[in-house]
Every structure is written in structure tokens, then in C-alpha cells.
FIBA-936967 format. One record per residue (C-alpha): residue in three letters; y, x, z. Coordinates in pm, 1 decimal. Example, Ala and Ser with C-alpha at 12.3 -4.5 7.8 and 13.67 -1.06 7.14 Angstrom:
BEGIN
ala,-450.0,1230.0,780.0
ser,-106.0,1367.0,714.0
END
This chain:
BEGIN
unk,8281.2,8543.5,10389.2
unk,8118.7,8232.1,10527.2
unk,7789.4,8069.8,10357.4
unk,7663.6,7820.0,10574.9
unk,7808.7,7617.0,10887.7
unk,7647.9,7826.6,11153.3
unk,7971.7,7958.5,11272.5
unk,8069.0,7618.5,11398.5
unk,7736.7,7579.9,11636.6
unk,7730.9,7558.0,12052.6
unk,7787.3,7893.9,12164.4
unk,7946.0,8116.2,11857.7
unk,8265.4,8249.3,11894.0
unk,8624.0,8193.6,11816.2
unk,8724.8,8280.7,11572.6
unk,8411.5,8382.1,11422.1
unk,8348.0,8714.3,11361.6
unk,8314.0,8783.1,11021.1
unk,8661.2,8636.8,10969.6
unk,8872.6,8858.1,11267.4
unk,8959.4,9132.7,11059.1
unk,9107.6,8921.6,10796.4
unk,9323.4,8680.7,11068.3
unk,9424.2,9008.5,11264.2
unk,9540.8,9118.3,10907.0
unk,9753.5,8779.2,10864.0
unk,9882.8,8812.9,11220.5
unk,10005.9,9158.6,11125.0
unk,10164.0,9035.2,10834.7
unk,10357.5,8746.1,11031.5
unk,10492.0,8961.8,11257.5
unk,10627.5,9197.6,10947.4
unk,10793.3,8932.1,10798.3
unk,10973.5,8824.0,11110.4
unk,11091.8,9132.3,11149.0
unk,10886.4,9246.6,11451.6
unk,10777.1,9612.4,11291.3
unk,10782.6,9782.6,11634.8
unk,10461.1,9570.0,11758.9
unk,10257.0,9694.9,11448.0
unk,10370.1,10053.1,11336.6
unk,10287.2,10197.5,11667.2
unk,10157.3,10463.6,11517.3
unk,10441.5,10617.6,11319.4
unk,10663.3,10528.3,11659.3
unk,10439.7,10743.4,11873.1
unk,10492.6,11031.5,11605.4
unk,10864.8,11023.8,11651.0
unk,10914.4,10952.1,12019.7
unk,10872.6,11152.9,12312.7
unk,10636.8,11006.7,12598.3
unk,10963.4,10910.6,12812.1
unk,11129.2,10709.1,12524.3
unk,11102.3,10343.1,12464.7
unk,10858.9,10284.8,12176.9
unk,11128.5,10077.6,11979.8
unk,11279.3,10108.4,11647.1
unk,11637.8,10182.9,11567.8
unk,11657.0,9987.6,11292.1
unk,11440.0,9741.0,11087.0
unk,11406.6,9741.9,10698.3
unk,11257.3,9418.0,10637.0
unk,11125.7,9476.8,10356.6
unk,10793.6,9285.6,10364.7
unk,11013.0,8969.2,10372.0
unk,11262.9,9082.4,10163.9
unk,10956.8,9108.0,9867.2
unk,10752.6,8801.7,9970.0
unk,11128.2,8552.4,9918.7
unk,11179.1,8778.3,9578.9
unk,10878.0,8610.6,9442.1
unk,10914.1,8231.1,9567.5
unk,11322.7,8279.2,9479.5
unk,11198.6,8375.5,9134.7
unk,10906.2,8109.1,9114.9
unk,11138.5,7849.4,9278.8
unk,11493.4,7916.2,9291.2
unk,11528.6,7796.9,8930.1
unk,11356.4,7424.5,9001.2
unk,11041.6,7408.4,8749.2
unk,11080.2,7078.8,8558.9
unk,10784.2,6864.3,8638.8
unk,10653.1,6594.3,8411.9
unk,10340.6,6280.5,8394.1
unk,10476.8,6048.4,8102.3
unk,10792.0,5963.9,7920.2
unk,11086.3,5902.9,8130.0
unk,11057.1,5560.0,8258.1
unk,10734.8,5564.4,8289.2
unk,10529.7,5425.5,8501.0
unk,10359.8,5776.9,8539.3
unk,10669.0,5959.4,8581.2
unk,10824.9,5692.8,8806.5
unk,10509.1,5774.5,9027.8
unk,10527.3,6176.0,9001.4
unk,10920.6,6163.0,9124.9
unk,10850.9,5926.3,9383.4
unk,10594.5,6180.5,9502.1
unk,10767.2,6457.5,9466.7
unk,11087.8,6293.2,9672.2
unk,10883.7,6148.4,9933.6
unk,10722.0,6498.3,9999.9
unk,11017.5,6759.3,9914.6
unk,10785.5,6914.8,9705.4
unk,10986.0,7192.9,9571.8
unk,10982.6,7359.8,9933.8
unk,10666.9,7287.7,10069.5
unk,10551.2,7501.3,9682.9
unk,10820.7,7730.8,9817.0
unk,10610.3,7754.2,10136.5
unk,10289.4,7847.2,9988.3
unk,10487.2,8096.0,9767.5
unk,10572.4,8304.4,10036.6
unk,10213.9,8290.5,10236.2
unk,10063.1,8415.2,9906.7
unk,10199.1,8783.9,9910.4
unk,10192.2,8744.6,10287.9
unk,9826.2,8666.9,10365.2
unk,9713.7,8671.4,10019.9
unk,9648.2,8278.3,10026.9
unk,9853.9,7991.1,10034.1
unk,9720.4,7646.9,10090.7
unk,9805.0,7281.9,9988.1
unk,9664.7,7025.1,10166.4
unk,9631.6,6639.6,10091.0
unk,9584.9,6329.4,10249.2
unk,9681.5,5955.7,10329.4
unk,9899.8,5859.1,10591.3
unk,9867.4,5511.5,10578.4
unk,10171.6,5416.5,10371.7
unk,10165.1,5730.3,10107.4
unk,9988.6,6059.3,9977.6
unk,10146.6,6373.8,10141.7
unk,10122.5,6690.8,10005.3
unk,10165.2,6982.6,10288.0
unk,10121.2,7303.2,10301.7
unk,9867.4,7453.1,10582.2
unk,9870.3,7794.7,10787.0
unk,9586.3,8032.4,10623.4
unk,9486.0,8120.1,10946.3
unk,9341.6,7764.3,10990.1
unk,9141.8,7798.7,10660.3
unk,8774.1,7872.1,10649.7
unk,8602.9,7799.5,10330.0
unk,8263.1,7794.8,10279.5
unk,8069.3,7950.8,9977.6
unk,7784.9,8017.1,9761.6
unk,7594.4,8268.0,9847.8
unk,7469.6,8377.8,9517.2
unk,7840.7,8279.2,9376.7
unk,8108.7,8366.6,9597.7
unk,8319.3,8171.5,9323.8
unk,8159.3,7864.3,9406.4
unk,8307.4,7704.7,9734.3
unk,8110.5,7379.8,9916.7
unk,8390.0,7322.2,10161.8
unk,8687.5,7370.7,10265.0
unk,8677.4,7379.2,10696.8
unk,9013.8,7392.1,10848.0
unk,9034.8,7463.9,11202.8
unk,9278.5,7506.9,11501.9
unk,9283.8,7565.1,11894.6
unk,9475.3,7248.3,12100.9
unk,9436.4,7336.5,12467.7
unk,9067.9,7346.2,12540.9
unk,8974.8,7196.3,12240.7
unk,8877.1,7342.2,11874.5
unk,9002.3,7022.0,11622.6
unk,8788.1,7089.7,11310.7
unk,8779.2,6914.5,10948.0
unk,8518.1,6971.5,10668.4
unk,8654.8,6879.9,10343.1
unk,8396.9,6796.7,10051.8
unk,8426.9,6639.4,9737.9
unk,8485.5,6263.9,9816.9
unk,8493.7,6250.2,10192.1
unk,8583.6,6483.9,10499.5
unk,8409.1,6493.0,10845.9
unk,8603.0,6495.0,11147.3
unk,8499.2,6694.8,11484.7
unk,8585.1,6788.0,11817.0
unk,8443.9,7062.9,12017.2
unk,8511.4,7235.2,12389.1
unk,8706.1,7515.0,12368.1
unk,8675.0,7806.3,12641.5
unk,8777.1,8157.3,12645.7
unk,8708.1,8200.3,12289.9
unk,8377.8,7998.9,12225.0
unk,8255.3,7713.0,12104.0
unk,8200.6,7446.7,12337.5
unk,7960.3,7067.9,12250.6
unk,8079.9,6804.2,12055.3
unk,8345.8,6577.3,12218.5
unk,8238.5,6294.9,11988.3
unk,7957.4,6225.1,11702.9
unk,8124.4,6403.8,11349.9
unk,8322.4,6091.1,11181.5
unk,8327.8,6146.1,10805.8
unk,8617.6,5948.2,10598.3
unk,8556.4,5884.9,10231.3
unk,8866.5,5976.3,10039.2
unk,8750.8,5757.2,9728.6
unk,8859.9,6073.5,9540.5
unk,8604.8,6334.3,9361.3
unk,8779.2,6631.9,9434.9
unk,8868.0,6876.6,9708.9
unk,9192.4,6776.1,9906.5
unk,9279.8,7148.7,10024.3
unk,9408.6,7340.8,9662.8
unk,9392.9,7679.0,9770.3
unk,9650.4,7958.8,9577.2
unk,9557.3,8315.0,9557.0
unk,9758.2,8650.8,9488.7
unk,9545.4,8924.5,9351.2
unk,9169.1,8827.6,9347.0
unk,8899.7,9049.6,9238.2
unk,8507.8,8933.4,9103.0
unk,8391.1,9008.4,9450.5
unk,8625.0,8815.3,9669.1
unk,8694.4,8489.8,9866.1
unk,9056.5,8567.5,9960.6
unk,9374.9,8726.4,9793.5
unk,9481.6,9058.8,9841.6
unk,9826.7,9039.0,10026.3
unk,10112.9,9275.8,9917.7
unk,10184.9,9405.3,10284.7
unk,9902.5,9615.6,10301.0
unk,10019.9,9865.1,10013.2
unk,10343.8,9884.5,10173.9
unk,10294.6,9950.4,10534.4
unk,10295.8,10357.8,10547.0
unk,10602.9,10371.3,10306.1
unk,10807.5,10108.8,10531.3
unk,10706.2,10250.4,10848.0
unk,10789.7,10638.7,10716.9
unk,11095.5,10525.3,10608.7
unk,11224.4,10346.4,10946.9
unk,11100.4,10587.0,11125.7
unk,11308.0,10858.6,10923.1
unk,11558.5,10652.5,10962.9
unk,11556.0,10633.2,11357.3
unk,11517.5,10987.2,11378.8
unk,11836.7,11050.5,11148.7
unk,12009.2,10815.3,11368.4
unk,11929.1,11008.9,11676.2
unk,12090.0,11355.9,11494.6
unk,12399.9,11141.5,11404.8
unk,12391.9,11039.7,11807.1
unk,12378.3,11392.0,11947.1
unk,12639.4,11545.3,11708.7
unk,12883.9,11256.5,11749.6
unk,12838.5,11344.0,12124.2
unk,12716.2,11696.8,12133.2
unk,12659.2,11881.7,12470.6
unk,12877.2,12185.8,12626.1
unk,12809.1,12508.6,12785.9
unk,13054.2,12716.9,12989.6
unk,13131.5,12874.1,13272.1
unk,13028.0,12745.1,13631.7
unk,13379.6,12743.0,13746.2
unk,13445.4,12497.2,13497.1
unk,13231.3,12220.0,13704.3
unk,13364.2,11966.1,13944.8
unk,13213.7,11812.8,14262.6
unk,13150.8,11469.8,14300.9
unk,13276.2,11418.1,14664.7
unk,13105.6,11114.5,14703.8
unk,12713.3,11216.5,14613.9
unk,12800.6,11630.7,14627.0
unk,12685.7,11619.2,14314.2
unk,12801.9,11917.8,14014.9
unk,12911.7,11769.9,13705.6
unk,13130.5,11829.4,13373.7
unk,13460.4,11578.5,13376.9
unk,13413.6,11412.4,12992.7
unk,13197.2,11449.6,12745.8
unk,12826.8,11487.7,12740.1
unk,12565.1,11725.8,12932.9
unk,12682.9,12058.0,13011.9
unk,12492.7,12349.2,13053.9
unk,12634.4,12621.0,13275.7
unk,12604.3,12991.0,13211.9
unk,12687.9,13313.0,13321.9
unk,13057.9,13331.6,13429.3
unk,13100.2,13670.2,13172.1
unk,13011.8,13426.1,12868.0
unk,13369.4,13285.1,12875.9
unk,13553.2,13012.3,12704.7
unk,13309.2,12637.7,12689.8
unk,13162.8,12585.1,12322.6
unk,12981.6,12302.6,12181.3
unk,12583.4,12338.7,12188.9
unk,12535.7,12254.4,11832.0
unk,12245.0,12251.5,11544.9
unk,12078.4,12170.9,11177.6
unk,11962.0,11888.0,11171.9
unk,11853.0,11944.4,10838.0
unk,11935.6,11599.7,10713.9
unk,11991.6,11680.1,10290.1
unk,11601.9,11709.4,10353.9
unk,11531.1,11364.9,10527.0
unk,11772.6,11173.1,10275.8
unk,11564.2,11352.9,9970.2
unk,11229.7,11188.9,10151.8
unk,11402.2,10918.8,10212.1
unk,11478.6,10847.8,9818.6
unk,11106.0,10951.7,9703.8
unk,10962.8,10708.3,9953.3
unk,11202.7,10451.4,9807.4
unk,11074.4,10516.0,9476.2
unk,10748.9,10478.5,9558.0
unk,10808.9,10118.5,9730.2
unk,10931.3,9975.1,9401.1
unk,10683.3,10094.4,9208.9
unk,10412.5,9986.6,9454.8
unk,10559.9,9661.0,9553.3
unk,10573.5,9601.6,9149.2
unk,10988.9,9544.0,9160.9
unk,11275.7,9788.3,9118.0
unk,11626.8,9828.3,9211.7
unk,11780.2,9534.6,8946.2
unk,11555.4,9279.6,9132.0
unk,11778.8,9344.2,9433.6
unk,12083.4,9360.2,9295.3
unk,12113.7,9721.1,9288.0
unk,12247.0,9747.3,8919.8
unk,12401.4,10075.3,8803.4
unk,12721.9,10043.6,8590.2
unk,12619.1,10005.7,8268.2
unk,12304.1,9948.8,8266.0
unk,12254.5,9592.5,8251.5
unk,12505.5,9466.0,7983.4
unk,12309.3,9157.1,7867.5
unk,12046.2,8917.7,7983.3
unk,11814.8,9102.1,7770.1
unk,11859.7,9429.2,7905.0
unk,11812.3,9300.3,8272.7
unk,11475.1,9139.4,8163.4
unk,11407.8,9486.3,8053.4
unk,11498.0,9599.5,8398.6
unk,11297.2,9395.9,8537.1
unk,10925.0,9403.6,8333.7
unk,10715.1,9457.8,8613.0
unk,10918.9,9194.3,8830.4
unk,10825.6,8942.8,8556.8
unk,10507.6,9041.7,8523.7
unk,10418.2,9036.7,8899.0
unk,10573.2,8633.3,8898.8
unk,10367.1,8525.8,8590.8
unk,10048.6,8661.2,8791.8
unk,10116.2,8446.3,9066.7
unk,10253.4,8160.2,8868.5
unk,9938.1,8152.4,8688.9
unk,9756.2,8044.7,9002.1
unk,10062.0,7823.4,9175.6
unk,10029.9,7623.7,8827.6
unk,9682.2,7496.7,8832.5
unk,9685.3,7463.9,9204.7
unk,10006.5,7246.3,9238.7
unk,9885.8,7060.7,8933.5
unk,9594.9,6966.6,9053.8
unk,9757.0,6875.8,9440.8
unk,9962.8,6643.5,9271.5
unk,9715.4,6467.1,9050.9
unk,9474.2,6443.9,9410.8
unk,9800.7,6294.9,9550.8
unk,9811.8,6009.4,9300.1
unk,9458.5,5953.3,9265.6
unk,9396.5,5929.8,9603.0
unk,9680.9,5692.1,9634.7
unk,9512.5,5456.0,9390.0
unk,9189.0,5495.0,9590.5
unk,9344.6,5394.3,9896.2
unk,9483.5,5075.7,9725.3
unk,9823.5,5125.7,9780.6
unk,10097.2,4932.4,9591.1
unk,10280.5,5061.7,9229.9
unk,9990.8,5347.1,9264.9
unk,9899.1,5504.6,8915.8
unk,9712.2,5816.7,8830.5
unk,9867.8,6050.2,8667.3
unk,9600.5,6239.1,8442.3
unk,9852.7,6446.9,8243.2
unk,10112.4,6675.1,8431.1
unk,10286.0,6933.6,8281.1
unk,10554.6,7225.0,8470.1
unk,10805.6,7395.5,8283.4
unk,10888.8,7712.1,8483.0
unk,11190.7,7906.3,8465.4
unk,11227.7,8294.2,8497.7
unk,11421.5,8309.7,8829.8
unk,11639.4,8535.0,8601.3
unk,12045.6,8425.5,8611.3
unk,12136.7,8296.1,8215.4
unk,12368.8,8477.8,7978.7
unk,12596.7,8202.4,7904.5
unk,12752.8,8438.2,7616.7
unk,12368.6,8579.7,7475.0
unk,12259.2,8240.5,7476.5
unk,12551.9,8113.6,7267.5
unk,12541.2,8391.5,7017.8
unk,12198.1,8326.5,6950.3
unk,12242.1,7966.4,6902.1
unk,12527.8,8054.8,6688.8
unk,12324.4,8257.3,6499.0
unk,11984.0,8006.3,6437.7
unk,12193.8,7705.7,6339.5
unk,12343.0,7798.8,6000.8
unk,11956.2,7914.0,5870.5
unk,11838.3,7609.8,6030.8
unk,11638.7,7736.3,6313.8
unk,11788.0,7454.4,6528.6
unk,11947.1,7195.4,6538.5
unk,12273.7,7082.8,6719.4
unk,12137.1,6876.3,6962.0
unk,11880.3,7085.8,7070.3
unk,12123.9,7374.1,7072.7
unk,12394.6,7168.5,7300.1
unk,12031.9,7087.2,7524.0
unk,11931.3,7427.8,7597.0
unk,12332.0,7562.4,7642.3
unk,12457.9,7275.6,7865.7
unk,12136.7,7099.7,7990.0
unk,12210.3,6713.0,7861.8
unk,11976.1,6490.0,7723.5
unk,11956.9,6128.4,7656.1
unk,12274.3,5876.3,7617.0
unk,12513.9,6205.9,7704.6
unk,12365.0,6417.3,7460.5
unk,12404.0,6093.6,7188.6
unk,12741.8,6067.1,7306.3
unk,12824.6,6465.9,7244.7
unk,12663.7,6488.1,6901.7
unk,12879.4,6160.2,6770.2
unk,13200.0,6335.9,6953.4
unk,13108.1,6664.8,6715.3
unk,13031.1,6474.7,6458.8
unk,13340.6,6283.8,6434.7
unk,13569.4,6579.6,6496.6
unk,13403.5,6759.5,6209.3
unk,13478.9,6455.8,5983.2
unk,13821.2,6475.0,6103.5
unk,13857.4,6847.5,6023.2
unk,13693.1,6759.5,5655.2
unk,13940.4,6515.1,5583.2
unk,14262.7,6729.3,5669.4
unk,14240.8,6942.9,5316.0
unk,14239.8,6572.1,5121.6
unk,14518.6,6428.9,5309.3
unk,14795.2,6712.3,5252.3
unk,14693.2,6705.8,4851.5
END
């Protein structure tokens, strides 16, 4: 962690030094979720090659992305409903136009996935000029700076980058940021290009909203979910390579048989086998060619295969249902997959807790520091609420039988029963309930019209 600004001064190095082990960690992790598992499970590739093979995987499970898009699908795929004031408003005119201007469902959907990835995803705001834009902002350019005595208590927020020969830096306080330039040169710290310019922001709050995964008493950044994973995923591909190369050999399996059996190649003089794979020759008494053949013992592989598989569910906090992999049977109802799918849940409520705040607070900045900056139909918005959905597909029939079941006892009422089942609201839902409502009357007055 990073206590005072010494790691910016003449000299120090790039990046500095306390912070390399957690960058190489997010570099890692990048190239995992693009797929690139060869360039960081060297280790388990070395096991299962020979020296004179190409250290390259067969095949890549992805499953480090496959995890990280299971928990933004299931924080995002469902839209959250988002609300400042009554619709109309001049509040909620305000949070729409903000959320339009800045597609804020997928930049959130951004930061969703670099929070099981690196452990920290970042919003960032500012003025362009015209409006407030809300981004998201690599990790690896984040650098916060904190208490000593409270690691929970951060001064600044320093982001940082390399352009060229040049290390662009901002220092974001409460209020105002300060702006620098340094020399850049084989990985340290040049002078100052220009005097630091600071830029009051006219806002009392941070502008970076940082968004943790799993954060313990004692730490500045989130625990990513790679980490935990990396020996299963590796085991498993390379198991998986190395059943591939049995399956290889027996679909082409090598001969032996008698010398006589070999042809010359009258253009290099060279002994060969016509068809088929390597052949070994043998003594001419052996008689008739065979197939060189062996166990691959493969019921064994596929067995460690399946307990490794278990253990990635439970350690990556899903299970089979959150993929799709449903048994017959098992999942019935919309009840009994959320039942399927406990620690799934649980897993997205832990991060939603921290998304919630976070993009709460990003948007309120947003606003406020559009008011600060005087620009036109500006208003703060001091009260925002998100509504998030499960990420869970609705039982259209569950739903119905339930509401089927509240309205005669008067648990709810028909309009907010037609709401939650078909989603209208406002003149449509009016409409709807005086359509019911006059069929009903119309069924009522059958009885009296054939007495």
C-alpha cells in the first residue's frame, strides 16, 4: 500500500515497487480472460511436455472469463431500474439524460467484470466541457493513497499512465485534482514537464468511486477470483491436452513388421513404410505387421477430470445450473433453480452490495458536479435509488399462480398484480384495469339478462 507521495519523486521507479506484485497479478489475470493461458501456466505445460515440444496448449477452457461475465450477466443482464424523483421530474429527467448520454448500463457492466478480474473496478468522473461523464478506468492506472494508521481511510486517489516518454499523472482530492507531467525513461521517473496545475471541481467529494470484490480489515484492494482458480484450470487443460495426445496416437497408431515389408524411396534412398504411421522393423522370424498399441488409462484421467470440476464450482462459488448444465428434472420451477443456484446468488449480492453504493454515489458526483460547473437544466440529484434484478430468467407460470393465489385474500391488488406479470405502468396500466373491469361487469350482467 501507498501512504505518502514519495513514489512519485525524481528518480523512483515505474511502477513503484510496492505495487508490482499486485499489477503483475492484474496482467496475469488479463491475459486469462483473453484466453492466452499458455503465457501464464507455464508451469503445468512444462510438466506435460517433453523438452522438444512446443510449450502450447491443446485446448483452452476459458473459464476465468466464462465466471467474471456470469457475474456482470447476472448484475446487469436484467437492466436495474434506476430512479432520482417522480417521473417527470426534473430529477429524473436529469438522471436519464445522464445515464443516455454516458451508456451507463455498460460502462457498470465494465467495472463488473474488472472486479472478479483484478479485484477492483473503477468509476471515474469528470467535465468535458458540455456534460458530466461517467467512465470506467483500467485498475492498473489506479494508485490510491492511504492512512497509515487507517488503511480504510484514503487521501487520494492518483491515477497514472505511460504515453511515450512521458508518465501523465492526476491526484484526485476532495474538491480539486492536480495535474502533472513527468519524463519517462526506462522505467523511472523523470522532472516535471510543467509546474502541477490543480483544477477545482466545485464538488466535495472524490471523482474516482472505486468497487471492490472481497475485502478483508487489512486491505487496500479486492481479492480477485482468478487466483483460487488457477491450479484447477491449468490441471484440467493440461489433462485435457494430454488425453488429446492418447486419442492422436491411437487414431494413428504405429506398426511393426518385418524388414521386407519396407520400401525405398528412390529419390533420397531413404527406408520407409507405404501408409500409415511410424514403423518399427523387427526380426524377419516375428512375422505378420501388428499395430504397436497401449493403455492409455483414460477411465482414470476422466475421473480427475470430474473431481477437479467439482472443485471449480465450489471454489469459484457457482455450480453447474449457472451454466446451463441442468439435469432433467431437476429444475422444474423458478424456485427450484434459485435453489440451484444459492451460492450463485449469494456471490452477486456480495458484489452488488459494493457496485450499489459506488454507482450511486458516481452518479450523484455526476450531477453535482454538473451544477458546479454551471451548466444548463443541471440539478442535483440527492436521492437515487436502484432496483436490481436477480439475473435469474422469470417463471411466467410460478409467477401467475402466485398472483392467482394472493389476490382473492387480498394480498394484492390487480393492478399491481398485472405490474409485476406484464411490466405496465401508468396510462396502459389505467387502460388494462378499466378493460378488466368492464369485462367483469359484462360477465355480471349475463345471469340478469337471460332471467
Amino acid at each position: 500500500m501507498i501512504t505518502d507521495f514519495g513514489f512519485l519523486n525524481n528518480g523512483q521507479p515505474w511502477p513503484p515497487e510496492a505495487e508490482r506484485d499486485r499489477l503483475d497479478t492484474y496482467r496475469q489475470n488479463r491475459l486469462l480472460f483473453e484466453g492466452k493461458h499458455d503465457l501464464v501456466y507455464r508451469d503445468a505445460l512444462e510438466r506435460m511436455l517433453r523438452e522438444d515440444e512446443a510449450l502450447t496448449l491443446v485446448m483452452v477452457l476459458n473459464w476465468p472469463k466464462r465466471i467474471a461475465t456470469l457475474w456482470a450477466d447476472m448484475l446487469l443482464g436484467e437492466p436495474p431500474t434506476i430512479v432520482a424523483g417522480a417521473k417527470g421530474s426534473p430529477e429524473q429527467v436529469a438522471l436519464e439524460r445522464i445515464m443516455k448520454d454516458n451508456d451507463l448500463l455498460n460502462v457498470a457492466y465494465e467495472v463488473a467484470l474488472d472486479v472478479p478480474t483484478c479485484g477492483t473496478g473503477i468509476f471515474k468522473v469528470r467535465f468535458d466541457g458540455q456534460r458530466g461523464i461517467i467512465e470506467s478506468q483500467p485498475p492498473e492506472y489506479w494508485f490510491p493513497v492511504v492512512d497509515s494508521m487507517n488503511v480504510k481511510e484514503t487521501w487520494a486517489h492518483v491515477l497514472a499512465w505511460v504515453v511515450g516518454e512521458r508518465l501523465v499523472v492526476e491526484i484526485h482530492y476532495r474538491g480539486f485534482i492536480e495535474h502533472r507531467e513527468y519524463t519517462y525513461d526506462d522505467g523511472e521517473i523523470g522532472f516535471l514537464l510543467y509546474d502541477p496545475m490543480v483544477v477545482e471541481t466545485g464538488v466535495d467529494n472524490f471523482l474516482i468511486e472505486p468497487v471492490h470484490n472481497l475485502l478483508t480489515s487489512n486491505a487496500v484492494y479486492g481479492l480477485n477470483d482468478f487466483d483460487d482458480l488457477g491450479s484447477i484450470v491449468s490441471e484440467i487443460e493440461a489433462r485435457l491436452a494430454q488425453i488429446a495426445k492418447i486419442l492422436d496416437k491411437h487414431a494413428d497408431p504405429s506398426m511393426y513388421g518385418s524388414r521386407m515389408a519396407m520400401q525405398q524411396d528412390p529419390n533420397t534412398g531413404k527406408w520407409h513404410m507405404p501408409g500409415g504411421s511410424k514403423f518399427w522393423p523387427v526380426d524377419d522370424k516375428v512375422g505378420r505387421p501388428g499395430y504397436v498399441t497401449w493403455d492409455g488409462k483414460l477411465e482414470a484421467a476422466f475421473t480427475q477430470i470430474e473431481i477437479l470440476m467439482d472443485q471449480l464450482y465450489m471454489l469459484s462459488e457457482t455450480s453447474p445450473a449457472a451454466f446451463g448444465n441442468i439435469k432433467q428434472g431437476l429444475c422444474e420451477s423458478g424456485s427450484a433453480l434459485k435453489r440451484l443456484m444459492i451460492a450463485p446468488l449469494a456471490k452477486v449480492n456480495r458484489i452488488r452490495m459494493r457496485l450499489d453504493p459506488a454507482l450511486k454515489r458516481a452518479i450523484q458526483t455526476c450531477a453535482a458536479l454538473e451544477v458546479a460547473q454551471g451548466m444548463e437544466g443541471a440539478v442535483e440529484l440527492n436521492d437515487v435509488s436502484i432496483q436490481w434484478q436477480d439475473g435469474l430468467p422469470d417463471d411466467d407460470t410460478e409467477l401467475t399462480q402466485n398472483m392467482v393465489a394472493r389476490k382473492p385474500v387480498g394480498l394484492v391488488s390487480t393492478g399491481s398484480a398485472l405490474k409485476m406479470l406484464d411490466g405496465i405502468d401508468g396510462e396502459q396500466l389505467e387502460l388494462e384495469l378499466k378493460q378488466i373491469a368492464a369485462e367483469r361487469q359484462v360477465v355480471e350482467e349475463l345471469p340478469k339478462k337471460e332471467e
